[in-house]
C-alpha positions as CSV (number, residue, x, y, z in Angstrom):
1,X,85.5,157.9,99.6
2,X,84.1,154.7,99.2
3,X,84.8,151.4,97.5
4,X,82.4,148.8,96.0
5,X,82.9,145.3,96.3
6,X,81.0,142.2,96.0
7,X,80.8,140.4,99.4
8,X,81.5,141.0,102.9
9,X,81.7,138.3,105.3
10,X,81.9,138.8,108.9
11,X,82.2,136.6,112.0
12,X,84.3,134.2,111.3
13,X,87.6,132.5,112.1
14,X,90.1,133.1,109.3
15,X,93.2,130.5,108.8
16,X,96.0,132.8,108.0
17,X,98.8,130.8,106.4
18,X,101.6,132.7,106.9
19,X,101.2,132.2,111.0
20,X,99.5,128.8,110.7
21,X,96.7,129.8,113.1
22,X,92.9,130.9,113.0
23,X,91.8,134.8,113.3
24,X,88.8,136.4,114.1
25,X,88.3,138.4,110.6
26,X,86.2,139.7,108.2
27,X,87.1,139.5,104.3
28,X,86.3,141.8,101.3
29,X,85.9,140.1,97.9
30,X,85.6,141.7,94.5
31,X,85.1,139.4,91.4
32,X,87.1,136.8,91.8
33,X,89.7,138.3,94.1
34,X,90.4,139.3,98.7
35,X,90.5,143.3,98.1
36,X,90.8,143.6,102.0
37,X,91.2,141.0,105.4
38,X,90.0,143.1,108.5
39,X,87.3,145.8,109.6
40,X,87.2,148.9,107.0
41,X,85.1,152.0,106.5
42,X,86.8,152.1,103.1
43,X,85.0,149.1,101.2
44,X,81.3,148.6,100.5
45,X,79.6,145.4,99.8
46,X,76.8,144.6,97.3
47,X,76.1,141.4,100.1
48,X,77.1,140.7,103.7
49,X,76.9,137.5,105.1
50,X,77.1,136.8,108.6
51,X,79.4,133.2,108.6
52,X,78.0,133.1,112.4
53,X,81.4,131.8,113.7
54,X,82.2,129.4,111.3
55,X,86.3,128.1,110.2
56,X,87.2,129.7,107.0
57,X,90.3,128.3,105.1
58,X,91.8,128.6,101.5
59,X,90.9,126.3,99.1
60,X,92.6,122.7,99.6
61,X,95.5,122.3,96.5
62,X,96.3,118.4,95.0
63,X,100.2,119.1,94.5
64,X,100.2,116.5,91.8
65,X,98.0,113.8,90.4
66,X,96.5,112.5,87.3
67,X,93.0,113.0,86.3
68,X,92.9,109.9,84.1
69,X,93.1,107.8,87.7
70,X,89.8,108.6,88.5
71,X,88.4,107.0,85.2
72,X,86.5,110.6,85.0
73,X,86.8,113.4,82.5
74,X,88.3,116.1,83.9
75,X,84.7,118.1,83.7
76,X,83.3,115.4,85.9
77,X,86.4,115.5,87.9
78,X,85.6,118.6,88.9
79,X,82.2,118.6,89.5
80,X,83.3,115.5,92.4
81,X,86.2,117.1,93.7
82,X,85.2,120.0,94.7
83,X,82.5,118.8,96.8
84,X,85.6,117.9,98.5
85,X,87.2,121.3,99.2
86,X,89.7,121.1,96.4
87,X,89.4,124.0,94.2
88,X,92.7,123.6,92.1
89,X,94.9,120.6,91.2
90,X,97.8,120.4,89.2
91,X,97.4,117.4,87.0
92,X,99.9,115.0,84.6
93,X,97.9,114.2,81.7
94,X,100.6,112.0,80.7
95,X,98.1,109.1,80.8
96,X,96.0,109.9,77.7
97,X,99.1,111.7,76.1
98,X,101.0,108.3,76.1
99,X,97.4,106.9,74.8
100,X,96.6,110.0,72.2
101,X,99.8,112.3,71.9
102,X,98.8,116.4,71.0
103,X,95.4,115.3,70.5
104,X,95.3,113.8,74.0
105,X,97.0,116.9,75.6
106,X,94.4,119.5,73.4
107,X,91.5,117.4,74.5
108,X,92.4,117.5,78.2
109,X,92.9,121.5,78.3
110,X,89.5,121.7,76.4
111,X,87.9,119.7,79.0
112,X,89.0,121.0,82.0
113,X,87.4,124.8,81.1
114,X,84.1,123.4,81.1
115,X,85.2,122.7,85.0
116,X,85.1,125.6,87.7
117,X,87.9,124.1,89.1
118,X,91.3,125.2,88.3
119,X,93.0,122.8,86.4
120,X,96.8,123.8,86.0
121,X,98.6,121.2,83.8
122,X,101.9,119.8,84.0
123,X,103.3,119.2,80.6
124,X,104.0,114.6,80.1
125,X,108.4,114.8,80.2
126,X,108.5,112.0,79.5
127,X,106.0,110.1,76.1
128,X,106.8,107.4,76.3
129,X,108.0,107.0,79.8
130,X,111.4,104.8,78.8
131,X,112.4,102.9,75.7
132,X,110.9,99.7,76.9
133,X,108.1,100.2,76.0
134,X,105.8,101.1,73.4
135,X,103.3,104.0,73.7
136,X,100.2,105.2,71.5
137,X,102.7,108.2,70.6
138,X,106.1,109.7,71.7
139,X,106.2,113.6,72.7
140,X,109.8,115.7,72.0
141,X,110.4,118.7,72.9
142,X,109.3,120.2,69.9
143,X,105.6,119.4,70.4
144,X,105.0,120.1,74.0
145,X,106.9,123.6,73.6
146,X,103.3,125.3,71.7
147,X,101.4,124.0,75.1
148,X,103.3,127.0,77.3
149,X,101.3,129.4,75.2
150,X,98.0,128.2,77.4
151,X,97.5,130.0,80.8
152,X,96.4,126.8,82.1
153,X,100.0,125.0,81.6
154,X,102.4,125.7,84.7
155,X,105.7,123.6,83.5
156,X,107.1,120.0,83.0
157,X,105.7,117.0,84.8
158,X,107.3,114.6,86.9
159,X,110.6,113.8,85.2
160,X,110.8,109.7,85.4
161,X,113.4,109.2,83.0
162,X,116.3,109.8,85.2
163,X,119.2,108.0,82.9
164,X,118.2,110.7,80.4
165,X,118.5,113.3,83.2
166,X,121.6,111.5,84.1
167,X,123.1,111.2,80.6
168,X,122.2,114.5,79.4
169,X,119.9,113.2,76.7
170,X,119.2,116.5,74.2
171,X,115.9,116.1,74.1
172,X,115.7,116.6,77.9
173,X,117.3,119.1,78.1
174,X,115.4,120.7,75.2
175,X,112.3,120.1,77.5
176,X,113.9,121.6,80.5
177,X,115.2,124.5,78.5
178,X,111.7,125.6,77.2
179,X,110.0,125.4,80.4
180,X,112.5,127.6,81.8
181,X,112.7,130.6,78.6
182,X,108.4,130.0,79.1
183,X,108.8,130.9,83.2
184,X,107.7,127.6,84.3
185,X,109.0,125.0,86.7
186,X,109.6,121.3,86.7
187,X,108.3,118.5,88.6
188,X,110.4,115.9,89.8
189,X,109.6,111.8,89.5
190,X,112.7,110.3,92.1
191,X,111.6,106.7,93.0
192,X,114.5,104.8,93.7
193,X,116.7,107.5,94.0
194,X,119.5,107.7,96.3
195,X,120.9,111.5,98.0
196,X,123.2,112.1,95.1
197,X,121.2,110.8,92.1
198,X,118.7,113.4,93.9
199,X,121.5,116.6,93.6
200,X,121.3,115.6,89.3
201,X,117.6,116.3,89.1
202,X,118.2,119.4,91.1
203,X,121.2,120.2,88.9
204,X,118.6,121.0,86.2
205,X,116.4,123.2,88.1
206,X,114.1,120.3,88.8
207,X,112.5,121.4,92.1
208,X,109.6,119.2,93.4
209,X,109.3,115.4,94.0
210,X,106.4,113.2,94.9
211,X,107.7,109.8,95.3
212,X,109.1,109.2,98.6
213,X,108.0,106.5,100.8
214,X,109.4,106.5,104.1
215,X,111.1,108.8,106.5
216,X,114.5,108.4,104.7
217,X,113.2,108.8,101.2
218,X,111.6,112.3,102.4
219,X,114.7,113.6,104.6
220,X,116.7,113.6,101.1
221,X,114.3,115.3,99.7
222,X,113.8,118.0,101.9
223,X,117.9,118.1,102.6
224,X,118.0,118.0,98.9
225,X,116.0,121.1,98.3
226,X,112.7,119.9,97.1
227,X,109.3,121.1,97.4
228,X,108.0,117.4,98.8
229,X,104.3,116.3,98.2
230,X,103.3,114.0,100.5
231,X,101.0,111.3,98.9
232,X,97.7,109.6,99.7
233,X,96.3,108.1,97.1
234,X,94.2,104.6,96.2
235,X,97.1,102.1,96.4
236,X,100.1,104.5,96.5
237,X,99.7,105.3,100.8
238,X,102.6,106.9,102.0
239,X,101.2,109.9,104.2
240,X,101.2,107.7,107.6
241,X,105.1,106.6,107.3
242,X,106.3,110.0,105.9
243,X,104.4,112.5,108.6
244,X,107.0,111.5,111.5
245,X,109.5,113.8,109.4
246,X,107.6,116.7,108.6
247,X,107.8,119.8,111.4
248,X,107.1,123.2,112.1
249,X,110.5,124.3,110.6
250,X,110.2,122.6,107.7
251,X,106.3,122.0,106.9
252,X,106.6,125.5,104.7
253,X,108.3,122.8,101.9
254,X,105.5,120.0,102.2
255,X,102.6,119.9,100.6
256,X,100.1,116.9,100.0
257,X,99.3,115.3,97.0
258,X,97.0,112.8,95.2
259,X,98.5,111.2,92.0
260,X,96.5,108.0,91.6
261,X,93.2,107.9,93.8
262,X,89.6,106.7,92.0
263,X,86.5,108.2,92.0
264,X,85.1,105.8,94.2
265,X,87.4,106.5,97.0
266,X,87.1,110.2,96.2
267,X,83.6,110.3,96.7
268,X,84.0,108.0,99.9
269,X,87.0,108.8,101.9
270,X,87.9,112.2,100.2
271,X,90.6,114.1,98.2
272,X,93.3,116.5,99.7
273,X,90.2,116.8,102.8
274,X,91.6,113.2,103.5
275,X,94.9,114.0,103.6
276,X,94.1,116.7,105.8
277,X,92.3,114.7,107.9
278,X,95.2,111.8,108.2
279,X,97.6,114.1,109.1
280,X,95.4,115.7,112.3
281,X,94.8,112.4,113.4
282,X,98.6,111.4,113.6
283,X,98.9,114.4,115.4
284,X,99.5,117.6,113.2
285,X,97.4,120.6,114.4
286,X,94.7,121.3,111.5
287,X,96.2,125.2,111.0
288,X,99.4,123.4,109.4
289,X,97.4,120.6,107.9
290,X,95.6,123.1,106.2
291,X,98.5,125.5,105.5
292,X,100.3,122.8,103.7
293,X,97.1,121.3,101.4
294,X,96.9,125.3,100.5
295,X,99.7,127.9,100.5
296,X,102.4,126.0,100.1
297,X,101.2,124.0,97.8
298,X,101.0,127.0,95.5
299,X,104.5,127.9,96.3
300,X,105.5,124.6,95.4
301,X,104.2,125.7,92.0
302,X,105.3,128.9,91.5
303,X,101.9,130.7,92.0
304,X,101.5,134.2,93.4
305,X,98.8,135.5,95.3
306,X,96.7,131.6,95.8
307,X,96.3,129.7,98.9
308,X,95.7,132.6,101.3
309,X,93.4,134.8,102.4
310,X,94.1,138.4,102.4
311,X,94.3,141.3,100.1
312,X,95.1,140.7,96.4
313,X,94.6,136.9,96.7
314,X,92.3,134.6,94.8
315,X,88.8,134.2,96.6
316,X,89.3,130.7,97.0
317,X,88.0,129.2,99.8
318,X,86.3,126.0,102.0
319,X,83.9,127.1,105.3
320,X,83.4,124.5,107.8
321,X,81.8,124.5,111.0
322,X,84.2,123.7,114.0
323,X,88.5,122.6,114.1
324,X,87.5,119.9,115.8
325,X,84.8,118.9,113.0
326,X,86.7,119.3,109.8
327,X,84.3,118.5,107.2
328,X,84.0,120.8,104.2
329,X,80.2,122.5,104.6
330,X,81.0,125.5,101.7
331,X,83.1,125.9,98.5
332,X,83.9,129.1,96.9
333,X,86.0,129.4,93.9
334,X,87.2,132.4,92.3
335,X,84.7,134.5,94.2
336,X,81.9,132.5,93.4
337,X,79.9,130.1,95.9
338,X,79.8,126.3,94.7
339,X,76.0,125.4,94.2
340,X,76.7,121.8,94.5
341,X,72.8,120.7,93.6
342,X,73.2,122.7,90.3
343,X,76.5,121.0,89.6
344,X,75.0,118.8,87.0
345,X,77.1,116.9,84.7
346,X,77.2,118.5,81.2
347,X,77.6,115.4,78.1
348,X,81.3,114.8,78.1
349,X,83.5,116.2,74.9
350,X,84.2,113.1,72.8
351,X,88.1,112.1,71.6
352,X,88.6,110.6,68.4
353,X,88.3,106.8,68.8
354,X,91.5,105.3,70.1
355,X,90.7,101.8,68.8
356,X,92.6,98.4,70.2
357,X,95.0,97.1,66.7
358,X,95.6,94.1,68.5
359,X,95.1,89.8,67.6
360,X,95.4,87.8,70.8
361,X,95.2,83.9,70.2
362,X,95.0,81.4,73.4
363,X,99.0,79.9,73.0
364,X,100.1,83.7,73.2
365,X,99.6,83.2,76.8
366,X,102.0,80.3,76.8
367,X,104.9,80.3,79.2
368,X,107.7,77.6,78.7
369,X,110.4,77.8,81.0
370,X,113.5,75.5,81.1
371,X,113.4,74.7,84.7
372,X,111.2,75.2,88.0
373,X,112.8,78.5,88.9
374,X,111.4,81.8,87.7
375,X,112.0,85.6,88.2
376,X,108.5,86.8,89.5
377,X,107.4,90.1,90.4
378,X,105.8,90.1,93.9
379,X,102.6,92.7,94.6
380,X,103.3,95.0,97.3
381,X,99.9,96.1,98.8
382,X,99.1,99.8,98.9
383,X,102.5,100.4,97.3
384,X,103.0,100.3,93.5
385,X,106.5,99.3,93.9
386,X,107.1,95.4,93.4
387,X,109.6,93.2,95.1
388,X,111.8,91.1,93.0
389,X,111.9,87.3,93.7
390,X,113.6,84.0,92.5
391,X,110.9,81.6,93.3
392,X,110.2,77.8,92.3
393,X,107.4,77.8,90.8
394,X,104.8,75.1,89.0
395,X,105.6,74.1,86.0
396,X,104.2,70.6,83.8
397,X,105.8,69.1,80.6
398,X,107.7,72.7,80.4
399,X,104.9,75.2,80.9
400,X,104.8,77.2,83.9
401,X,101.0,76.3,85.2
402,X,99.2,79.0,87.1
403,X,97.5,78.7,90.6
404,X,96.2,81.2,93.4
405,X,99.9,81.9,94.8
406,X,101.5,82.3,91.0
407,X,99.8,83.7,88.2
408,X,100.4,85.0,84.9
409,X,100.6,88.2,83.3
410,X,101.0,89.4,80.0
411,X,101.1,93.0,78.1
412,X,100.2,92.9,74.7
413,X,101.1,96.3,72.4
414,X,97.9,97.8,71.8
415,X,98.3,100.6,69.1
416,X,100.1,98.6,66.3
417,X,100.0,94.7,67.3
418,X,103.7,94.8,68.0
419,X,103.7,92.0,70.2
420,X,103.7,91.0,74.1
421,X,105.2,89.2,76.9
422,X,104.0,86.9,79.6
423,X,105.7,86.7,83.2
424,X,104.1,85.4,86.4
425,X,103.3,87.6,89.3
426,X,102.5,86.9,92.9
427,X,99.6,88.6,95.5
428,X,96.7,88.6,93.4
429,X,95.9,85.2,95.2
430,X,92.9,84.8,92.0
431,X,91.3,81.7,92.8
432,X,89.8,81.4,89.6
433,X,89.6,83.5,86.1
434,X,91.4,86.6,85.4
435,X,91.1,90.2,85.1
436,X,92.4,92.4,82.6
437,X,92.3,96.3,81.6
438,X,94.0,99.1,79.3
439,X,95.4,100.9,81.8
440,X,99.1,100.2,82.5
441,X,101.7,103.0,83.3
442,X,102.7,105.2,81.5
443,X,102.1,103.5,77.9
444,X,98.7,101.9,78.7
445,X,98.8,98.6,77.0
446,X,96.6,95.9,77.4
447,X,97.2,94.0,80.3
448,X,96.0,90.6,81.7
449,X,96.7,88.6,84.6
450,X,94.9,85.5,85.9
451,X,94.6,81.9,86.6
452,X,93.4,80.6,83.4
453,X,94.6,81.1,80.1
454,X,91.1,80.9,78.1
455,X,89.8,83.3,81.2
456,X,92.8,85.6,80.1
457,X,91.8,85.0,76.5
458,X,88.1,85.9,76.8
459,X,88.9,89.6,79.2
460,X,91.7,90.8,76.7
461,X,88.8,90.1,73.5
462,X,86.3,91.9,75.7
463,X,88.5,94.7,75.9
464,X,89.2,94.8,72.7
465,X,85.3,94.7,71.7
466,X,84.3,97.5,74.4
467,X,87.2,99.7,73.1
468,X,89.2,99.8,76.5
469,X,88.0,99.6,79.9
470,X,88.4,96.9,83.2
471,X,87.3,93.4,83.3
472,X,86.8,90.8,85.4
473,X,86.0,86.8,84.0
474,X,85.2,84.1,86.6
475,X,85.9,80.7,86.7
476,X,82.9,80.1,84.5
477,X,83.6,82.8,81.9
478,X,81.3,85.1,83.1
479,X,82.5,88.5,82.2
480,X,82.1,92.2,84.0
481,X,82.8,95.6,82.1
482,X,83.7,99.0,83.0
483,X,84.1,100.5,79.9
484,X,86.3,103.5,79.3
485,X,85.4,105.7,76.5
486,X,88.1,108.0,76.5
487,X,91.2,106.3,75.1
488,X,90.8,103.5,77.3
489,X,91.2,105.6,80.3
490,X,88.3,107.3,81.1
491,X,84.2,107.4,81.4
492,X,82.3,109.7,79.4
493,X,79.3,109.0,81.8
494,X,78.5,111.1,85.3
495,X,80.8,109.9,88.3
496,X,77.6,108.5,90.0
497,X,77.5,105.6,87.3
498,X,81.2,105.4,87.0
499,X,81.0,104.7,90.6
500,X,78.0,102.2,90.4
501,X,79.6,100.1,87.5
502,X,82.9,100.1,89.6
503,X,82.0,98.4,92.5
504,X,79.7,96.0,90.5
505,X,83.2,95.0,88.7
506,X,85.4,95.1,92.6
507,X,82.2,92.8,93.9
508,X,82.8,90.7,90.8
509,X,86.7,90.3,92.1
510,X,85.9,89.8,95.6
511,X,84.3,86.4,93.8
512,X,87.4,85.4,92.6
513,X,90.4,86.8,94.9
514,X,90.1,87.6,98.6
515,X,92.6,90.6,98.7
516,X,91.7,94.1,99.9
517,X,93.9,96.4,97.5
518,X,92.9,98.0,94.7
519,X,93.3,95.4,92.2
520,X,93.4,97.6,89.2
521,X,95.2,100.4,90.1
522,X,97.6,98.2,91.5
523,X,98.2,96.0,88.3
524,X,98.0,98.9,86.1
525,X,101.5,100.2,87.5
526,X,103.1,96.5,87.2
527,X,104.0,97.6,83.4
528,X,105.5,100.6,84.7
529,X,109.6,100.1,84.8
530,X,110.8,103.5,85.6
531,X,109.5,102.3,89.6
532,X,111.3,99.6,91.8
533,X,111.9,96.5,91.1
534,X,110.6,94.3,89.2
535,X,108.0,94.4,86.1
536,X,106.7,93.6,82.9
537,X,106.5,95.7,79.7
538,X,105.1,94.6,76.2
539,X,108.9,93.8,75.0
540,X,109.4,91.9,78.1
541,X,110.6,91.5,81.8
542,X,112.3,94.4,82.9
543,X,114.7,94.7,86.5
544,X,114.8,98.2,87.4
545,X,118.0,97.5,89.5
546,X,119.8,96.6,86.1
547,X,117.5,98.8,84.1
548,X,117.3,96.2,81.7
549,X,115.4,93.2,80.6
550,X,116.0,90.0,82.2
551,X,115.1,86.2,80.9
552,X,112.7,85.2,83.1
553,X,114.6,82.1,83.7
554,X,116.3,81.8,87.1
């Protein structure tokens, strides 16, 4: 008797994952699945291929992230990604939920199919992310329970609300509830957590986390019973600090992760390949490097029979020529080799305008204060948490005056011209003009900071006029666009000009501020209030340690 099959390959070192180390093997595929790993008279192959000695491992796994980071549509996502090796991410589209609600959520599933990547989604917990702030729509239970009806949905995403957790909020629960009866799992969101706030989340079957950053943050984790993701991403660069923790005993619960990271560093440092890469050169061996950034990732998230290679599982896989060369030569998904020259981009599925309802005058970015002292949120480069300082700061007939060491930053409401606040922030180090965009965690108001308040004036109109997007104005007003289509969060264009018009706008910057952190990314998540310590929403200043607004006043 014989068996048909699609392809044989031969000669080639196979990474088995459950041992963590390379085999000489041969593998059997059939449509999009391993039928056999090994010799066999048994199975027949339309095609052989000879893989002359090459390094074969499953395709790499982004434990968490959000598409809408990139500024790409999640077709064009794909089509950059996985010239990366990453052949299936699990992705938040909480961005353009907060931005669009259902629509946003429909449009993102639509998307993704026109993708050969695998796109699992993670259902937005948490729309809006708190109550201080306001969001382009608020998602209960009742609308994200239709979603578990699409294959592509694999549970709840990264739960940030933790008094609700905490307090047992019904609508929480709700969400938690229909995850479960649907046979999904929930993702956890614990920055700022201590051990025992930790045990709450995992009280309600919450089983994965993404959010430490250090070796202490990630030892409760792991002693708490998460999956942990360890994350790389554009500003948020935790890998390096977190790796002294992970070991061979306990690697099978870590897994590497994304969550914020641009095209532009995408293309030019890598994906999940990165982290791969990071973790070998701090020492890992590459067979659990790559063990973690596959297999376990997929346990992580519930999936059976992904992120190995052997019978029954997924033909997913990355071929590359040498462990001590780990560069991604070869993509197959689902059985099927990636043509990477043929991966064209195909014209972007449109979302129903998502336009700015929002005046801005020039005294709106007025800050009287009643003395010299001020609460200000202080940048922490490569981190999106903020430090919280009581600083003297200028100030002239009762208006605090902005210079390169203190400048200002206001969020105004976006969807229904509800109003804003103005604080001052510190490590932008702008020189001159300001820079402004409409993407700010979770709700994705507009924000502004800068220097001068008819800079600030002139980038929050320009948004307003290009229908979302990143600015830059100089000193002399002169202005630089990347606009963003898609709810004010992503291109609609190929990642190739996304790319171009990006680091026309970060040259633009360098003009004006000397820093070398990701200026947008970074002040997009000062408006987020659900991470440490200190930061600004539309409705005001918020201290995450009171979880409450504060007068800005010292």
């Amino acid at each position: 008797m014989t068996i048909q099959v699609d392809l044989h390959l031969t000669n080639a070192y196979i990474l088995n994952t459950f041992a963590c180390r390379f085999e000489q093997a041969e593998l059997y595929i059939k449509n999009d699945t391993i039928v056999h790993r090994g010799k066999s008279d048994l199975f027949a192959a339309a095609q052989t291929v000879d893989m002359q000695g090459k390094y074969i491992a499953p395709g790499l796994i982004d434990a968490h992230m959000h598409i809408e980071s990139s500024l790409l549509a999640p077709s064009e996502f794909g089509r950059l990604v996985l010239t990366r090796g990453v052949t299936r991410v699990f992705a938040d589209p909480h961005e353009i939920a907060s931005v669009a609600g259902v629509a946003g959520l429909q449009y993102m599933i639509d998307e993704a199919r026109r993708s050969p990547l695998h796109i699992h989604y993670m259902l937005p917990s948490s729309v809006p992310a708190t109550s201080f702030e306001h969001a382009g729509a608020v998602l209960h239970a009742e609308q994200l329970k239709p979603f578990y009806d699409y294959p592509e949905v694999q549970g709840l995403a990264e739960v940030m609300d933790f008094p609700a957790v905490a307090n047992e909020d019904p609508d929480m629960l709700q969400k938690f509830a229909d995850a479960h009866a649907a046979g999904r799992h929930i993702d956890g969101h614990g920055a700022g957590l201590t051990r025992e706030q930790l045990s709450i989340y995992r009280m309600h079957g919450i089983d994965t986390d993404h959010e430490a950053d250090g070796p202490l943050a990630a030892a409760n984790r792991l002693a708490a019973g998460f999956a942990m993701f360890v994350r790389e991403g554009t500003v948020e660069r935790d890998e390096v600090a977190i790796l002294p923790v992970v070991n061979p005993a306990n690697q099978h619960r870590v897994a590497f992760c994304t969550d914020d990271k641009s095209a532009a560093d995408i293309q030019r440092e890598g994906s999940i390949d990165y982290n791969v890469a990071l973790a070998v050169q701090h020492g890992m061996p590459l067979t659990q490097a790559l063990t973690m950034a596959s297999y376990n990732a997929a346990n992580a998230h519930h999936l059976q029979n992904v992120g190995a290679l052997t019978d029954g599982y997924v033909a997913d896989l990355i071929v590359f020529d040498s462990p001590d060369h780990f560069v991604v030569d070869q993509v197959m998904v689902a059985g099927q080799w990636v043509d990477f020259t043929s991966l064209e981009q195909k014209s972007v599925t449109p979302l129903a305008n998502q336009a700015l309802n929002v005046e801005i005058a020039l005294a709106d970015f007025a800050l009287p204060l009643t003395g010299s002292k001020a609460h200000v949120i202080q940048v922490q480069p490569q981190h999106i948490t903020t430090q919280h300082a009581i600083s003297e700061v200028p100030v002239v007939d009762g208006e605090f005056v902005a210079n390169q060491q203190y400048a200002k930053i206001a969020v105004f409401e976006r969807y229904h011209n509800l109003g804003h606040s103005v604080g001052i922030i510190e490590g932008f180090q702008l020189k001159e003009g300001a820079i402004a965009g409409t993407i700010a965690h979770d709700s994705h108001n507009l924000m502004v900071a800068g220097v001068s308040d008819e800079a600030m004036l002139l980038a929050a109109q320009t948004l307003k006029e290009i229908g979302g997007g990143l600015v830059v104005v100089d000193g002399q007003l002169n202005v630089t666009t990347v606009p963003l289509a898609i709810g004010g969060l992503m291109s609609d264009e190929p990642y190739e000009v996304l790319i171009e018009k990006t680091d026309i706008l970060n040259a633009a910057f360098k003009r004006i501020s000397p820093v070398e952190f990701d200026p947008f990314i970074t002040l997009s998540f000062m408006a987020l209030p659900v991470i440490p310590s200190l930061k600004i929403t539309d409705q005001g200043l918020f201290d995450f340690a009171k979880f409450d607004f504060i007068d800005i006043n010292a």
